[in-house]
Backbone as a ProteinNet text record, in pm:
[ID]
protein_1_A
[PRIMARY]
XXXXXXXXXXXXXXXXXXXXXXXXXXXXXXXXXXXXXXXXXXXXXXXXXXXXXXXXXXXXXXXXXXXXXXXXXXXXXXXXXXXXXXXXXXXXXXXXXXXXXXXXXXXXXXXXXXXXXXXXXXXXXXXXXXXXXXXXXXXXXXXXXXXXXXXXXXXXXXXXXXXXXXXXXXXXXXXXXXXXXXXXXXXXXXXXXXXXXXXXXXXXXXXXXXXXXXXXXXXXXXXXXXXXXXXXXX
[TERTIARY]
5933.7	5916.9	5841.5	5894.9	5828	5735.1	5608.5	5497.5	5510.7	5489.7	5421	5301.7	5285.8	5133.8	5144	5058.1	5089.8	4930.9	4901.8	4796.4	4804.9	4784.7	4767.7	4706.8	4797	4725.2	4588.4	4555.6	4432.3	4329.5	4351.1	4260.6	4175.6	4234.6	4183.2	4089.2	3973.8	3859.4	3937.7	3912.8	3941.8	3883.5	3967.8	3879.8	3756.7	3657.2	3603.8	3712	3661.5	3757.3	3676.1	3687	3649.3	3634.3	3572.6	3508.9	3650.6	3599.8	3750.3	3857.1	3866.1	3980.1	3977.7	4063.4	4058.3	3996.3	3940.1	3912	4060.4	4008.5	4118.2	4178.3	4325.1	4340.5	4330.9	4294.2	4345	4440.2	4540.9	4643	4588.2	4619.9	4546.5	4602.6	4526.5	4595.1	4658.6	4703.3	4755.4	4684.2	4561.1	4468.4	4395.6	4343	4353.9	4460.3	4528.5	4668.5	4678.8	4676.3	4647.7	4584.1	4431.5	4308.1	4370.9	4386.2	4413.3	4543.9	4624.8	4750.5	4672.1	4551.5	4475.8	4397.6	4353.7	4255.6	4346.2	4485.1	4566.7	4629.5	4638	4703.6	4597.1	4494.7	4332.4	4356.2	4385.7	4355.8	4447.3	4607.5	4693.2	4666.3	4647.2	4624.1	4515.2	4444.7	4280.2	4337.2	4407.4	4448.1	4481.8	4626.6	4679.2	4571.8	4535.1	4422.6	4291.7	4214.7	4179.5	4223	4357.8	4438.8	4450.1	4497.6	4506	4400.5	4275	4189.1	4049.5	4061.9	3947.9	3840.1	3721.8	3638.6	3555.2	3503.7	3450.9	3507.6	3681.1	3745.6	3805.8	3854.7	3893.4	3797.7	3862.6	3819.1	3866.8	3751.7	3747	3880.9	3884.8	3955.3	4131.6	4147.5	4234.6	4318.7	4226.4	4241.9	4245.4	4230.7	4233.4	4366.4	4390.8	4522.1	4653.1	4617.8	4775.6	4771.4	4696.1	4706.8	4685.7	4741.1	4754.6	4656.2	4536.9	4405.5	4313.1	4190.3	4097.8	3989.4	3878.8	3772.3	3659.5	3676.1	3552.9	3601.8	3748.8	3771.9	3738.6	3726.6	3696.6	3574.3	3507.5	3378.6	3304.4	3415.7	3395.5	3425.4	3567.2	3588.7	3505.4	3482.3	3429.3	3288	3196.3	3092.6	3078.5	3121.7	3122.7	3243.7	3250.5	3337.1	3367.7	3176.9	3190.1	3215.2	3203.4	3263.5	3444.9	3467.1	3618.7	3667.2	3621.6	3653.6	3613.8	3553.3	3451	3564.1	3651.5	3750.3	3887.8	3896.4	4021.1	4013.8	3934.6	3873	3918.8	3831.8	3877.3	3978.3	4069.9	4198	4320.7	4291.6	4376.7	4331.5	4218.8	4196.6	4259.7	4235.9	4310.2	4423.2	4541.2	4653.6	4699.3	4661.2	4650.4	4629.6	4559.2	4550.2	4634.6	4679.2	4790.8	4897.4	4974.8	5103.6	5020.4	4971.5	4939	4926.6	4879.3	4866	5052.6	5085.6	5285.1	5337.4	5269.9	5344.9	5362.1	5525.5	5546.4	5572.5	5467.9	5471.4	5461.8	5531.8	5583.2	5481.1	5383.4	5291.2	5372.2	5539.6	5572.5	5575.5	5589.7	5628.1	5472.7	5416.8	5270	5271.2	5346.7	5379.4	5457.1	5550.7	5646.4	5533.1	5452.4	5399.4	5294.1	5254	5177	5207.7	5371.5	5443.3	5474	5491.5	5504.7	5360.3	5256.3	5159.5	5120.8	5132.2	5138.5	5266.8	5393.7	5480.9	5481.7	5388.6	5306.5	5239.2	5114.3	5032.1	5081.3	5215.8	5250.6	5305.4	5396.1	5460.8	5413.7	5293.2	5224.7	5149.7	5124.2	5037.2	5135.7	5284.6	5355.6	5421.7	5407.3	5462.5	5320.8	5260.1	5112.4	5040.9	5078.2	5007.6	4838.4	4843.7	4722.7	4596.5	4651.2	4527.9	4509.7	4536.7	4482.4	4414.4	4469.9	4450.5	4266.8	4276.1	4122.9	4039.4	4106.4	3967.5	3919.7	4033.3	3956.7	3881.3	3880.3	3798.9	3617.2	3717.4	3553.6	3454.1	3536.1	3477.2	3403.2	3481.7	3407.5	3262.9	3266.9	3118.1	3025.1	3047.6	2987.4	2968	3120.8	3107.3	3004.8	2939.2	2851.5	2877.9	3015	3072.7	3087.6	3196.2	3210.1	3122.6	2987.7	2878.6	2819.7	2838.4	2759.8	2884.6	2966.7	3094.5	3043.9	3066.7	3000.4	3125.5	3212.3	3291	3418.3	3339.5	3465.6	3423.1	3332.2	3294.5	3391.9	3396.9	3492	3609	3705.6	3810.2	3841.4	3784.6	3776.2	3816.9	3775.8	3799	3911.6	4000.8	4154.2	4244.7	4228.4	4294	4258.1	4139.7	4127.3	4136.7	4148.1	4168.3	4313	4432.3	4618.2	4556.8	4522.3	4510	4433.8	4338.7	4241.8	4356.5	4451.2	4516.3	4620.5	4659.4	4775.6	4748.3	4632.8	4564.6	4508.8	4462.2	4471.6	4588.3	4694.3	4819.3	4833.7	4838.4	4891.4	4836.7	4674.8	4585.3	4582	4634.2	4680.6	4840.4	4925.9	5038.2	5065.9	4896.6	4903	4938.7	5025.8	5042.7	4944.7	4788.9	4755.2	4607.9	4508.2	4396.3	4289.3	4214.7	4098	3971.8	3929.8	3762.5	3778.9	3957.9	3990.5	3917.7	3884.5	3832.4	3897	3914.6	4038	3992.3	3881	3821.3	3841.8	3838.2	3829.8	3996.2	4109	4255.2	4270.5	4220.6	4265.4	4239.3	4110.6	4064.6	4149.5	4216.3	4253.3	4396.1	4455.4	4626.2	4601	4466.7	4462.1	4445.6	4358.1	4331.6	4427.6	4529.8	4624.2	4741.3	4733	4844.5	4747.7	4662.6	4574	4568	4501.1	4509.5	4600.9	4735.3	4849.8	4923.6	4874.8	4920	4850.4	4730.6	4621.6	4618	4649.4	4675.4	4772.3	4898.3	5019.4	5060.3	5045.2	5045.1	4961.6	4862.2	4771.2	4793.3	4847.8	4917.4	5050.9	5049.7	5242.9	5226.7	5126.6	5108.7	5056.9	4943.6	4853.1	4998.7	5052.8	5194.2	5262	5318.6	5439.7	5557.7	5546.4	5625.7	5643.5	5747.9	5715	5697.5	5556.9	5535.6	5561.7	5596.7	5666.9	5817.7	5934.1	6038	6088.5	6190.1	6224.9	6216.2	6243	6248	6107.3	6003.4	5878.4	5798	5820.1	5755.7	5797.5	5900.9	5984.3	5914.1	5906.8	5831.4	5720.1	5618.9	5489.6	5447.6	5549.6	5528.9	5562.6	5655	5657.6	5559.4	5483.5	5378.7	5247.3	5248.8	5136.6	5172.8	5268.1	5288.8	5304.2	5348.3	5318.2	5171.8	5073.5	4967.2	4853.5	4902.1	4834.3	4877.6	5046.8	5046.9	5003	4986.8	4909.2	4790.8	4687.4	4545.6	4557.4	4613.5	4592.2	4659.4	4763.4	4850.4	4744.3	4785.2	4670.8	4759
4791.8	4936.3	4996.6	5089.3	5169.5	5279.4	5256.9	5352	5433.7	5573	5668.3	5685.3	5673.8	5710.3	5862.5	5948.9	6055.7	6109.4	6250.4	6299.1	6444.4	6484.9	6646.8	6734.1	6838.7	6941	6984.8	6981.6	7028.9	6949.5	6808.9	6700.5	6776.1	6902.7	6901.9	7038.4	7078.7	7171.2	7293.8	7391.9	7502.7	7631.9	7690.5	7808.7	7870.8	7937	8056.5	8179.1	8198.9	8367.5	8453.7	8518.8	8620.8	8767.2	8821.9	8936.7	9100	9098.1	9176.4	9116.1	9051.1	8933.3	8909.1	8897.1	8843.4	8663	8628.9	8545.6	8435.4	8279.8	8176.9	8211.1	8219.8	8185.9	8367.4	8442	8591.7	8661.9	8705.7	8798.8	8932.5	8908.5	9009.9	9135.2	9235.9	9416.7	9421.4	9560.8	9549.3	9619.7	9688.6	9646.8	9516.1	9397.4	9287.6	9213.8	9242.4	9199	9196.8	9332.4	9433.1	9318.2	9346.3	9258.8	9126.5	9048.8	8897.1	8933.7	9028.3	8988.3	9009	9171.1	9185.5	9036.6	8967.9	8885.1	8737.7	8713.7	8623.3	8667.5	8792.2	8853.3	8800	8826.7	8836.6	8671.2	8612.9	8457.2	8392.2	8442.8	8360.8	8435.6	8493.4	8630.8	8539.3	8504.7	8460.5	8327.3	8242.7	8087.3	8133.5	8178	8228.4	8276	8350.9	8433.8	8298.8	8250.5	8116.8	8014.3	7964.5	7865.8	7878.4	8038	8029.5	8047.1	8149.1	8187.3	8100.1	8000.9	7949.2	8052.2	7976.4	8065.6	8144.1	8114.5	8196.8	8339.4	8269.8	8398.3	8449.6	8466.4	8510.8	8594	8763.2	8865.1	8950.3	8980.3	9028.9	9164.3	9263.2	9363.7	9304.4	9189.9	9114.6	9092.9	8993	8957.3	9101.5	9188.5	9273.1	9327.4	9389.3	9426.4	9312.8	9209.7	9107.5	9091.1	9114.3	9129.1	9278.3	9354.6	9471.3	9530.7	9527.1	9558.5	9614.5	9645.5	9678.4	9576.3	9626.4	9545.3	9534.4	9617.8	9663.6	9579.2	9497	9436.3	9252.7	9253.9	9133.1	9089.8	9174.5	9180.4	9191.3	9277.2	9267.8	9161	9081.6	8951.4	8822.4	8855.4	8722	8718.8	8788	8881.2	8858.2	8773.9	8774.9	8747.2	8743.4	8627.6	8494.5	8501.3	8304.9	8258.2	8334.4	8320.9	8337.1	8433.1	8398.4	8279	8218.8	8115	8012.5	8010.5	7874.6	7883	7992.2	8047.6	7965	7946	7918.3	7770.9	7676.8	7587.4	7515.5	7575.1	7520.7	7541.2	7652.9	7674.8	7546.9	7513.4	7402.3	7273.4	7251.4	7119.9	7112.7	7274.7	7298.9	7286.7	7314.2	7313.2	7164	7154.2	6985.1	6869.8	6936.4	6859.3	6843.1	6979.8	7009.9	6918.7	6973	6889.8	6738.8	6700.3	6531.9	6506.1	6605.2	6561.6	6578.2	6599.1	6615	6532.5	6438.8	6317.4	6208.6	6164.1	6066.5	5909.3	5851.8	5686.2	5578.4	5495.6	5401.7	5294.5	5271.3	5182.3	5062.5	4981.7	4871.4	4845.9	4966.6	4922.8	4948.5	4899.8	4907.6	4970.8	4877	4903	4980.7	5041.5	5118.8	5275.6	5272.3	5366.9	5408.3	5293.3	5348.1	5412	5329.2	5393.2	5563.5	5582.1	5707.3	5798.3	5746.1	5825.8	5838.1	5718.1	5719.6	5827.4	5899	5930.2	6053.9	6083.1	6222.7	6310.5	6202.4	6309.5	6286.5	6218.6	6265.2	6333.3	6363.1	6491.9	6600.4	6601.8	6728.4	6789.7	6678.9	6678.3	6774.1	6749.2	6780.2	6975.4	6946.6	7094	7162.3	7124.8	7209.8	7197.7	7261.9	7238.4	7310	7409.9	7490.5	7359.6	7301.4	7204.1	7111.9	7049.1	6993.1	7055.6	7238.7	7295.5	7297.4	7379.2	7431.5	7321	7206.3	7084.8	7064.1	7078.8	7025.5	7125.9	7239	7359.6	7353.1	7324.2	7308.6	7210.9	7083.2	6954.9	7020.6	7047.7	7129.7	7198.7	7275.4	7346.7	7235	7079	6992.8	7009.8	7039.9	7096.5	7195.8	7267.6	7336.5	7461.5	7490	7581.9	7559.7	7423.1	7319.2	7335.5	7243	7229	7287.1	7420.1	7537	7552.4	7512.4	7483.5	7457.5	7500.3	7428.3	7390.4	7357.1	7286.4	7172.1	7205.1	7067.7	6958.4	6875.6	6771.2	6713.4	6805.5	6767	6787.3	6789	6814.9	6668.4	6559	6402.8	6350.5	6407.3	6307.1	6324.3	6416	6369.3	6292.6	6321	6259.1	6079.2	6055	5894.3	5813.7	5986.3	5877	5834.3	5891.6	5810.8	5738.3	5688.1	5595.9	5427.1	5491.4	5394	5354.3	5427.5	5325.3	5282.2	5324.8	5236	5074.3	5129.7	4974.3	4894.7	4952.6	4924	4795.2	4928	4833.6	4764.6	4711.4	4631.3	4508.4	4495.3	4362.6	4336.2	4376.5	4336.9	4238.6	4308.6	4234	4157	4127.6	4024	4074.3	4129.9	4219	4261.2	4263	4399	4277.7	4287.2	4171	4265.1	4186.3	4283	4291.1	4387.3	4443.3	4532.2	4597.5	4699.6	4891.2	4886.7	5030	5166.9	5256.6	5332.8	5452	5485.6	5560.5	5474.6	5358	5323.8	5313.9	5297.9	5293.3	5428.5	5546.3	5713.7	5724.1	5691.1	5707.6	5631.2	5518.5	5414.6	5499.8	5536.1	5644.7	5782.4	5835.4	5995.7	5984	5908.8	5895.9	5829.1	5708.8	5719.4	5785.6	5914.2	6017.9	6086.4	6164.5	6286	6262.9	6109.6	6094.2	6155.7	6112.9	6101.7	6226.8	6296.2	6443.7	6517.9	6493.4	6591.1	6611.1	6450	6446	6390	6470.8	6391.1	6480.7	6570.4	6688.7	6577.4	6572.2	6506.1	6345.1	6322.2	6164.6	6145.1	6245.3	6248.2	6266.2	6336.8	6348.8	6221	6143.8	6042.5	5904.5	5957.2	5794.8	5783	5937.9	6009.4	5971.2	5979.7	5992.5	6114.7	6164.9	6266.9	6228.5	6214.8	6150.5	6258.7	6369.9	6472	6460.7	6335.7	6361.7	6293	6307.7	6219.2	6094.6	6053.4	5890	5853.2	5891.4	5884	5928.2	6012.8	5999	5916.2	5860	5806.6	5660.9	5607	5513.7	5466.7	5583.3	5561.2	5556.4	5633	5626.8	5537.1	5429.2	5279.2	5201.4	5211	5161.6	5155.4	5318	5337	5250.4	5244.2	5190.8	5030.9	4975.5	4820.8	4791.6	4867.4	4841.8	4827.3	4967.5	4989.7	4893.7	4808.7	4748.7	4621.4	4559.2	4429.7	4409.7	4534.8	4545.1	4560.3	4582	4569	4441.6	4400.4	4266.5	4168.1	4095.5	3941.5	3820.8
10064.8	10043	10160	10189.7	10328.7	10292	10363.7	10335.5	10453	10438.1	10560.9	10588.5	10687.9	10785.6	10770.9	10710.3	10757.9	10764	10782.7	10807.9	10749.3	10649.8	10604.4	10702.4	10690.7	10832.5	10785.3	10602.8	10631.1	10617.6	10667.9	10705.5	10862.5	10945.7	11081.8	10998.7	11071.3	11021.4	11057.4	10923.1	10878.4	11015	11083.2	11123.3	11031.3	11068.8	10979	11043.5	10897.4	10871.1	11014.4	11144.3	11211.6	11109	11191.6	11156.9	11106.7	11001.8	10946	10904.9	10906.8	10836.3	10692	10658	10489.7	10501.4	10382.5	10354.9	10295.1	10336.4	10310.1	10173	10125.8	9961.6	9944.4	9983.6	9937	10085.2	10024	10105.9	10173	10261.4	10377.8	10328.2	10353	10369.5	10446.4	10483.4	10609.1	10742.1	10688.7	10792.1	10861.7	10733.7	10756.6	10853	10843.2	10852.6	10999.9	11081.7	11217.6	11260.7	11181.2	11253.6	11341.1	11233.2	11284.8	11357.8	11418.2	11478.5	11622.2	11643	11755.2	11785.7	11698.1	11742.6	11827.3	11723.1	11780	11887.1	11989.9	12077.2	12200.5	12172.1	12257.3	12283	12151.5	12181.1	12309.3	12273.7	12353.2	12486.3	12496.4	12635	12729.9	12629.4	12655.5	12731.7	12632	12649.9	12806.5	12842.5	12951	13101.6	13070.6	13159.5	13196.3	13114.9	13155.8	13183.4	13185.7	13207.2	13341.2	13399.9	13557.3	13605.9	13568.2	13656.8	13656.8	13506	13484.8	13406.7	13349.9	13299.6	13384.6	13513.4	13561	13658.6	13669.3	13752.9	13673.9	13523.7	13397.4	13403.8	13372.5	13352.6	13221.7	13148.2	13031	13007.4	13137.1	13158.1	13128.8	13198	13248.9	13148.9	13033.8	12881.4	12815.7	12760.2	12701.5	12757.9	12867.7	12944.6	12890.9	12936.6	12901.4	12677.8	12669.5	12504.3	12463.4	12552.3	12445.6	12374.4	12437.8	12313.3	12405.4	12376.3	12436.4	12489.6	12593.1	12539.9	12459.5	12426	12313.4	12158	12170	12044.2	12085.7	12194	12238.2	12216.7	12242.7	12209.9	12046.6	11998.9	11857.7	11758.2	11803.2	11750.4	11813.1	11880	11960.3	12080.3	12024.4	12056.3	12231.3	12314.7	12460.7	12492.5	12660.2	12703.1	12693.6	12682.7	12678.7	12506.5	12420.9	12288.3	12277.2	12377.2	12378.8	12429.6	12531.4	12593.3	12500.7	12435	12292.9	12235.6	12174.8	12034.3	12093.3	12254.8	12292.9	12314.4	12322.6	12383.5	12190.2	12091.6	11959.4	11941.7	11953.3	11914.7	11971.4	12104.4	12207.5	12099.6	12030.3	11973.4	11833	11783	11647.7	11666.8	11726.7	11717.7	11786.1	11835.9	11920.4	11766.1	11684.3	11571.4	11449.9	11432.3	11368.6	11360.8	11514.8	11563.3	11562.2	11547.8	11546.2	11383.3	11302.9	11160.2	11135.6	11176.5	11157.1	11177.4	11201.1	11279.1	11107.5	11134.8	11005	11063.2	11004.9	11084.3	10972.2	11000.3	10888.2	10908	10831.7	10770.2	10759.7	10757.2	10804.6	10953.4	11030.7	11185.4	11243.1	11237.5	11284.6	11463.2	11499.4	11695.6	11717.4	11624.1	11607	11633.6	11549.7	11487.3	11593.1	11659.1	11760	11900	11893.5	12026.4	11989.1	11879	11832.7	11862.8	11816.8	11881.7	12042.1	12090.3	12261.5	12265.3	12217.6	12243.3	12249.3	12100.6	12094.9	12201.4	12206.9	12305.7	12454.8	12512.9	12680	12641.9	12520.2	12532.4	12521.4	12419.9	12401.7	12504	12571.2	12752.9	12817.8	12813.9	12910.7	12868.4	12730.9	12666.6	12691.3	12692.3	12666.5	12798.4	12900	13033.9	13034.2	12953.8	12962.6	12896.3	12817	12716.6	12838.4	12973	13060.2	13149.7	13144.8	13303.5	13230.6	13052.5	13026.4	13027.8	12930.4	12934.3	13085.1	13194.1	13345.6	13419.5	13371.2	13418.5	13299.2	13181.8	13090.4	13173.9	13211.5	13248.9	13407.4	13432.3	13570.5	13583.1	13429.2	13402.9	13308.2	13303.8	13232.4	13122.1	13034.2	12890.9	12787.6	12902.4	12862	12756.1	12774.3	12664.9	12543.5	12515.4	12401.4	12359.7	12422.1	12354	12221.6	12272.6	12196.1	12045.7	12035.6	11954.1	11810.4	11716.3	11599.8	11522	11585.4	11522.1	11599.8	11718.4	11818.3	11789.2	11762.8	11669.2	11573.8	11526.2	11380.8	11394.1	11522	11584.1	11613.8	11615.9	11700.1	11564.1	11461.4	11327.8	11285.6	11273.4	11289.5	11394.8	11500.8	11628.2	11584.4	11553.9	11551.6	11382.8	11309.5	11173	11169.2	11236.8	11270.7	11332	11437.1	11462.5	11450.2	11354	11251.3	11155.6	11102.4	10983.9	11077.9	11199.3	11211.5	11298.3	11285.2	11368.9	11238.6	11125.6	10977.2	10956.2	11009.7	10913.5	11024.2	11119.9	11208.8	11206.9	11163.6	11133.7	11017.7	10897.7	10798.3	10782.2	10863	10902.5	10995.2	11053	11180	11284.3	11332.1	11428.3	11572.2	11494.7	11589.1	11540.3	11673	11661	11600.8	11524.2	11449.9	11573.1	11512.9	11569.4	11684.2	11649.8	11744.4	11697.9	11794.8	11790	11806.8	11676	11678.7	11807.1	11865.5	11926.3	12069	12112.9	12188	12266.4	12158.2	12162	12207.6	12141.2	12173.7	12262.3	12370.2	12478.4	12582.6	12531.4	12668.3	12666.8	12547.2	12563.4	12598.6	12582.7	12663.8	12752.2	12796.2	12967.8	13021.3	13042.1	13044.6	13080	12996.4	12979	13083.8	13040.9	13120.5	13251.5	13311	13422.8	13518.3	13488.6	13581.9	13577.1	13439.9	13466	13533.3	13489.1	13547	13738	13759.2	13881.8	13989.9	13941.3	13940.4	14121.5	14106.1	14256.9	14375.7	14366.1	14469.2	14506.3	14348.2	14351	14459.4	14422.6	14463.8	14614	14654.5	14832	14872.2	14772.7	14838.3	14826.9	14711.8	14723.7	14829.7	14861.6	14888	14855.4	14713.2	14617.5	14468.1	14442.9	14310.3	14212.5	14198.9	14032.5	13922.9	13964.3	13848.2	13839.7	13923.6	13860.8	13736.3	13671.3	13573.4	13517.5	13613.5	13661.1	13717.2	13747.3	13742.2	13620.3	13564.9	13422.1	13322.7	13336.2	13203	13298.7	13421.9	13409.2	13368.4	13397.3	13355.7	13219.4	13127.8	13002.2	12957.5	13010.4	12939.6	13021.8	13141.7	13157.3	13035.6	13027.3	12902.7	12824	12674.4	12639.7	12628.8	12712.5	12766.2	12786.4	12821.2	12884.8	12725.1	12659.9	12532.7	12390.8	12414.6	12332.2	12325.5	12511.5	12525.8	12462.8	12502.7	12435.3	12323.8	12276.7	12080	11999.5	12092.6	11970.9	11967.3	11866.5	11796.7	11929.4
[MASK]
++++++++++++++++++++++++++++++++++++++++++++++++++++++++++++++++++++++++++++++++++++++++++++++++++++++++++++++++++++++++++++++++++++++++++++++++++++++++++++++++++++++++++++++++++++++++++++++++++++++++++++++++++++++++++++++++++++++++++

């Protein structure tokens, strides 16, 4: 009998409701309604506008202009800049968490299940260019933004609880060697992935080779994979 690995989306931490918004579980007005479409306009605008310019050449005028809004609502949802940039910074981990709680993995194929998650996040790496450009601009200011986050913390505990049961089921079925660390596995397949995207331009001059064509990514991703399934089998 085949079990699923799965992960409920609302296993990843709940936004708080922003300011004017209806509360979780009651139906918005349609002023409510307005609210959160201005605040989700500001957000992706925001994502965008820091993605190219970074947080410190990201301009408030800039964001307000490409979302259609003012700045005086930027300020009102998200009382600064550097609170907009905090809102976008959780949002890349929230939705990053989401699409990973979606994921359906069969509790018989243990290696199966993990190639599926290594399969996940290069692709999501690769659809989602902004979630490498912001984390390497955050990392730039020594996570000093995050920091102040009261809820990116609790963003880590979904990403490593898929991968705690599927390393679960894999040392139960022999498969997969015990006293493996599900935190220590996420880290060796993001970095991994992140690395070679993050610096695939500078790679590609220092090889002189295109590590962005087809046939160069589709290698490296069975590298990952080979590399990540050695370290875990019994």
């Amino acid at each position: 009998m085949k079990t699923n690995l799965a992960l409920a989306p609302a296993s990843a931490p709940a936004r708080a409701a922003p300011r004017g918004l209806a509360k979780p579980g009651r139906k918005p007005g349609v002023r409510e309604q307005a609210a959160q479409e201005t605040q989700e306009a500001i957000l992706r605008a925001a994502t965008r506008i820091f993605a190219k310019h970074g947080f410190s050449g990201g301009r408030v005028e800039q964001i307000s202009r490409a979302a259609k809004s003012h700045d005086r609502m930027i300020y009102y949802y998200f009382g600064s800049k550097e609170g907009l940039y905090i809102a976008v910074l959780e949002d890349l981990y929230r939705r990053f968490n989401e699409a990973e709680a979606a994921l359906k993995l069969n509790a018989d194929e243990p290696e199966q299940a993990l190639v599926a998650v290594i399969g996940f996040i290069w692709n999501y790496y690769q659809r989602n260019p902004e979630f490498i450009t912001l984390l390497n601009d955050e990392n730039l200011h020594r996570g000093k933004h995050i920091t102040k986050s009261l809820r990116a913390h609790d963003y880590s505990s979904p990403a490593t609880q898929i991968i705690d049961t599927v390393l679960a089921a894999g040392v139960a079925q022999g498969v997969f060697r015990a006293g493996l660390s599900a935190r220590d596995v996420y880290l060796m397949i993001a970095s991994l992935n992140y690395f070679y995207l993050s610096n695939r331009h500078t790679l590609s001059a220092f090889f002189g080779a295109r590590l962005e064509s087809p046939e160069a990514l589709a290698h490296w991703h069975q590298q990952v994979i080979d590399t990540v399934l050695r370290a875990v089998r019994a």
